[in-house]
Phi, psi and omega in degrees: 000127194302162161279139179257152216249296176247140172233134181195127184235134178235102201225171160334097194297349168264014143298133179265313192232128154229147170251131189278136210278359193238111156274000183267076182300158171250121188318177183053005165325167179242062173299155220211120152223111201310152164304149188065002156230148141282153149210121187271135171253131183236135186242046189123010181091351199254144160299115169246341167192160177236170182195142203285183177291147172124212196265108182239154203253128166275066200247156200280315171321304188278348168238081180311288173318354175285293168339316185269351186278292204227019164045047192259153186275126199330142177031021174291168151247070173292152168249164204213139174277142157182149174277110169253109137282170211211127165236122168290128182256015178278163180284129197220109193277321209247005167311107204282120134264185204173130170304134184278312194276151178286149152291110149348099164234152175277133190270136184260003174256333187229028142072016169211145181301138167224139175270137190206136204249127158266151164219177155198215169204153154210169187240189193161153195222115167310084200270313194240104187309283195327289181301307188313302188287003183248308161336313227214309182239051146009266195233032173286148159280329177210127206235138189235199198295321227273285200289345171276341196260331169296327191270328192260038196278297203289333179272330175268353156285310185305338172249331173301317211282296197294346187268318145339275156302305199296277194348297188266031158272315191305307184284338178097017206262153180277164186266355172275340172268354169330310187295354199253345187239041170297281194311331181259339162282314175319287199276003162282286198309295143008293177285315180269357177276343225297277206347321214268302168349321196251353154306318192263030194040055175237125125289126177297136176270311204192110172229129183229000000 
């Protein structure tokens, strides 16, 4: 496999993460990373740096712990094994969820079960490149919007459903008055999804 020279990805906005399809570097590589993306280099499973938008050089000089790995000689073009992921930091609004099953709810005023379907969107922002790629996409080469909304489906109907119920048992609200108390069960869901999110270095940006 030839030594790669530039590594640079112009890839898609609903990709969240990609791995550059070559580990095989060249001291002096030429890393390249658009704006609204990072990109982390991984060795051996270890993070060893990240990096903002421009041109950056991969060299034993400009990383040291790289240095310290595979011992290469000061300012040679030895190539070297290493993984560079690429993340997207843009903002992505329009994510859609929806109960597949109606909820059970007890109407707390007038004492009878109704079934009731939530749907909405919420956004998120990739806030910590590092925890994200180690959390969440293991041993995927790329993760797009589709496969982050499938994997968090099942965690997130099971506490919106119980958070639901519980909100309006709590406040007393009858199911015929639900429309009026949107926005604010929308910022109750909010609070209680950021935690489990920010386990994977994700911000709820907005949920409704």
């Amino acid at each position: 496999m030839a030594i790669v020279d530039v590594v640079k990805y112009d890839g898609k906005d609903d990709i969240y993460a990609w791995k550059y399809p070559s580990s095989e570097l060249g001291n002096w590589t030429q890393l390249i990373v658009n704006e609204s993306q990072e990109a982390v280099l991984f060795r051996g499973g270890q993070a060893l740096d990240l990096f903002t938008a421009g041109r950056h050089t991969l060299s034993t000089e400009n990383i040291p712990i790289l240095n310290n790995l595979i011992n290469l000689p000061f300012g040679g073009q030895s190539p070297f094994a290493a993984e560079v992921w690429y993340v997207n930091k843009k903002h992505s609004l329009n994510i859609k969820w929806g109960t597949r099953q109606p909820i059970q709810l007890k109407d707390p005023k007038y004492k009878i079960f109704v079934p009731v379907r939530s749907y909405g969107q919420f956004g998120i922002q990739i806030k910590d490149s590092r925890k994200f790629l180690i959390k969440l996409v293991g041993t995927l080469s790329t993760l797009d919007q589709k496969t982050l909304t499938e994997y968090f489906r099942g965690l997130m109907m099971t506490k919106i459903k119980d958070l639901i119920s519980s909100y309006l048992v709590h406040k007393g609200i009858s199911i015929l008055e639900i429309n009026a108390y949107i926005s604010e069960i929308s910022k109750h869901l909010k609070e209680k999804l950021k935690p489990i999110f920010d386990t994977y270095g994700i911000e709820v940006l907005n949920f409704t």
